[in-house]
C-alpha positions in Angstrom: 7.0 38.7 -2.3 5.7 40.7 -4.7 1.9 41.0 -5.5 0.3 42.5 -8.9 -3.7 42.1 -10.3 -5.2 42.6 -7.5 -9.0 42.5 -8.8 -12.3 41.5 -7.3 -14.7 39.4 -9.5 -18.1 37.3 -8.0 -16.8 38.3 -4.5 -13.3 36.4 -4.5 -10.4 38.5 -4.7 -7.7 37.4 -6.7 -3.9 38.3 -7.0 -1.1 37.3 -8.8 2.5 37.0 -6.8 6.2 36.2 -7.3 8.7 35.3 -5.1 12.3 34.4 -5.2 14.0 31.2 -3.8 17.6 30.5 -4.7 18.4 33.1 -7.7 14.9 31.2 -9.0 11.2 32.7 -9.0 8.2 30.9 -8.3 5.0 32.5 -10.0 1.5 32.2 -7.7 -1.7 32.9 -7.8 -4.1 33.5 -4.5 -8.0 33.4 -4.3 -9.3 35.0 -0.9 -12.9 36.2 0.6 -12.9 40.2 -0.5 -12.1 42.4 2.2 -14.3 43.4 4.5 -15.6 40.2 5.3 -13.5 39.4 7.7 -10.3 37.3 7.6 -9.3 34.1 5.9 -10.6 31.0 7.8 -7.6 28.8 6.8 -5.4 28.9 3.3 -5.1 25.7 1.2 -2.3 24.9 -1.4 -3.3 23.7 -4.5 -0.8 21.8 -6.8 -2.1 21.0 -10.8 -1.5 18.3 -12.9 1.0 18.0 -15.5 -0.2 19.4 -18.2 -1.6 22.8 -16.3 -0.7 25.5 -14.3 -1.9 27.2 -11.2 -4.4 28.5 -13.6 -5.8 25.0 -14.7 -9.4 25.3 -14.8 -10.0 22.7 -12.1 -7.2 24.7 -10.0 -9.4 28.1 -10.9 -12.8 27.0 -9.7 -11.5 25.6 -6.8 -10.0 28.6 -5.7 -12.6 30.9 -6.0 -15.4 28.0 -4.5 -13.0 27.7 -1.5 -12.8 31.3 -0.7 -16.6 32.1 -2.2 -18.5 29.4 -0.4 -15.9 28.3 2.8 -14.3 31.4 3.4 -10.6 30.4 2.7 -8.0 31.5 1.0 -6.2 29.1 -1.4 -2.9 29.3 -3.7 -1.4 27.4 -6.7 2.4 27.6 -7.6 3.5 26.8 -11.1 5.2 23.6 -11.4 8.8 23.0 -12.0 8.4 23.1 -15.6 4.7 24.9 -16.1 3.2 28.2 -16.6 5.1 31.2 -16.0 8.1 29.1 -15.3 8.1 28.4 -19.2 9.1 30.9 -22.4 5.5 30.2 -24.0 3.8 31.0 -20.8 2.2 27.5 -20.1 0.5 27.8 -23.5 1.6 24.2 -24.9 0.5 21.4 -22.0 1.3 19.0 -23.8 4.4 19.9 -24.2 4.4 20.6 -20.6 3.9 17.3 -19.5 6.3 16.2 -21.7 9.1 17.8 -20.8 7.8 17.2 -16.8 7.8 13.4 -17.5 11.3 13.7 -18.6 12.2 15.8 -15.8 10.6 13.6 -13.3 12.5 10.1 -14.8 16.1 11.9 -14.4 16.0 14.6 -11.9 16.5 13.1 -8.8 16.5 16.9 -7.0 12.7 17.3 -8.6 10.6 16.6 -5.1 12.8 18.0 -2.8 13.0 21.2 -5.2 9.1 21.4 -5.3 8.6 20.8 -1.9 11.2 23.6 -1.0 9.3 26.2 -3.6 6.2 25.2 -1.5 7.4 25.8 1.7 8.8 29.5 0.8 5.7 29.8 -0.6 3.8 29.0 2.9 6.3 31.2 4.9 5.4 34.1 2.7 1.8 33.8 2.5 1.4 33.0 6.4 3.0 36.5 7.1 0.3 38.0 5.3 -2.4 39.9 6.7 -5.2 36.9 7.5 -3.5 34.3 6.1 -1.8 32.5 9.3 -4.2 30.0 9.9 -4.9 26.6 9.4 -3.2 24.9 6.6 -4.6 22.8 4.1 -3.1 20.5 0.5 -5.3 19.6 -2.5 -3.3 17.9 -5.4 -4.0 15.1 -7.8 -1.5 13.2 -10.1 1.6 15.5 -10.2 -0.3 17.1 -7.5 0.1 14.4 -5.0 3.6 13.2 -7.0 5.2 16.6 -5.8 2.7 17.2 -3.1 2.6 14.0 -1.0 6.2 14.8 -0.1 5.6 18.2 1.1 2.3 17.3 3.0 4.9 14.2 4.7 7.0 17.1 5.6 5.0 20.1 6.7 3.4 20.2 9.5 1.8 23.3 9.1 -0.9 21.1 7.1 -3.3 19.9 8.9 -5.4 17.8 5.9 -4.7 16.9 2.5 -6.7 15.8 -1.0 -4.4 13.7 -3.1 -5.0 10.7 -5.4 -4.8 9.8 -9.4 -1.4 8.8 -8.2 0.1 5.1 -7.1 2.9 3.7 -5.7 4.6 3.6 -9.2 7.2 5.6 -11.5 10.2 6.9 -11.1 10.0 8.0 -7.4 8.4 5.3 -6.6 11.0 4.8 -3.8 10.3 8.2 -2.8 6.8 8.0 -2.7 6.5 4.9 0.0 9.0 6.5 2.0 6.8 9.4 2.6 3.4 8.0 2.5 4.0 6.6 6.0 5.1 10.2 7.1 2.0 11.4 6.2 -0.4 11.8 9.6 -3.0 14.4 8.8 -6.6 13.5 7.6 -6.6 12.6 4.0 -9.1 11.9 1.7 -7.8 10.0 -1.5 -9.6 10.1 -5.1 -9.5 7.0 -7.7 -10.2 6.4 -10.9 -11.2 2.8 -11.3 -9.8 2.8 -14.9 -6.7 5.1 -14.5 -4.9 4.3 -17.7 -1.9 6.5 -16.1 -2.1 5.0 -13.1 -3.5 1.7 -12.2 -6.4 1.3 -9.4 -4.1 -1.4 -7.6 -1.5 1.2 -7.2 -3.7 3.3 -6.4 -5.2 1.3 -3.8 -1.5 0.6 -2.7 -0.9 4.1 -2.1 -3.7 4.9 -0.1 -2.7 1.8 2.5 0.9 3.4 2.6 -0.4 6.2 4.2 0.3 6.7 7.7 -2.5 8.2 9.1 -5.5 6.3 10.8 -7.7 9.1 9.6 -8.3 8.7 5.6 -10.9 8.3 3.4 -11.1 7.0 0.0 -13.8 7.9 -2.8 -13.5 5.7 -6.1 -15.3 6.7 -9.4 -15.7 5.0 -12.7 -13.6 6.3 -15.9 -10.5 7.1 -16.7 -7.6 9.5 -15.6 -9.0 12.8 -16.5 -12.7 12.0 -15.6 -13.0 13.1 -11.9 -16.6 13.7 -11.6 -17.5 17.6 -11.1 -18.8 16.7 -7.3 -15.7 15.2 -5.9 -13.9 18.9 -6.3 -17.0 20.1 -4.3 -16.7 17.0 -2.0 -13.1 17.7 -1.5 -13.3 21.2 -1.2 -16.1 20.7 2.0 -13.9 18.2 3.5 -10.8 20.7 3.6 -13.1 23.6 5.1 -14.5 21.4 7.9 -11.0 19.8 8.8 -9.5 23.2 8.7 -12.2 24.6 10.8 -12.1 21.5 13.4 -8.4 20.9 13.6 -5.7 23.2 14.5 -2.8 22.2 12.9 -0.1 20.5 14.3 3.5 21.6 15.2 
């Protein structure tokens, strides 16, 4: 693992990292307190959507909120066909989604690759200084597509954010086979008129899920129009689960 721009802005630290898995990288980024604070309280994994990166502006500001106002650290990957995993650099997210959507309709090696990146991803990080405690998931839409599976498998994670997903699409199949698996604390996020993804999918999804111990927020407008205080919401709910539960394993 290999880290590089290590700055300190507004009192999060940031660095970029790379790491290899299988002849392939995986580009990262990680928010954590500065030093000298004391460590990490917990790391949380953020996947983006489709048409982003780990530096998505949602994906940004909720890593620095989680490691300015909870004191965690949190990291975002690139997806299998986003940011620095692309020629352009992540520039064109349109494009992006594009070619994910094709990916995602014919490559049935997608989630399990993803979920794979994640977990070398997790290894790494936990063996840095601070950074072996509680675990924690936030992802919406291709974030939950990607990152339900890996939350159903890892239980290093010990509460998850997903949502602006359904049981629908082209893993479908794979998607309700997991959602059972799934046994940490969730709280889910819907947007009543989801043009990607239906609210009764939605709704479906959420009562897949196998644990007792899930919440679900619904908002008015469509798929992009998550109101500013449900990433605030969410991030609280990951900082008092991670504080409250050890994780499991």
């Amino acid at each position: 693992m290999k880290f590089s721009d290590d700055s300190e802005t507004g009192g999060v630290r940031h660095r970029r990292f790379v790491l290899e898995r299988s002849g392939h990288e995986i580009p990262g980024a990680l928010w954590s307190p500065p030093e000298g604070v004391g460590e990490p309280l917990g790391l949380v994994l953020i996947g983006h959507g489709a048409s982003g990166s780990k530096y998505q502006d949602y994906v940004r500001s909720l890593g620095r909120a989680l490691a300015a106002g909870h004191r965690l650290a949190a990291a975002a990957i690139d997806g299998p066909v986003h940011g620095d995993r692309r020629a352009d650099g992540g520039r064109d997210g349109q494009l992006a989604f594009l070619d994910f959507a094709t990916r995602w309709s014919s490559d049935s090696s997608l989630t399990d690759e993803m979920v794979s990146d994640w977990q070398v991803t997790l290894d790494c990080l936990s063996s840095v200084d601070g950074l072996g405690g509680p675990v924690g998931y936030w992802g919406l839409s291709m974030g939950t597509i990607l990152g339900l599976p890996l939350v159903a498998a890892e239980k290093r994670i010990s509460a998850a954010v997903l949502g602006l997903m359904g049981l629908t699409g082209p893993t479908l199949d794979r998607i309700a086979s997991d959602a059972p698996r799934v046994s940490c604390p969730v709280l889910f996020l819907l947007q009543w008129s989801d043009e990607l993804f239906p609210r009764q999918t939605g709704f479906e999804l959420f009562d897949a899920l196998g644990t007792a111990d899930k919440t679900l927020h619904a908002n008015p407008g469509g798929h992009g129009a998550v109101p500013s205080h449900e990433f605030a919401t969410s991030a609280s709910f990951l900082a008092w689960r991670l504080r409250t539960r050890a994780p499991e394993g």
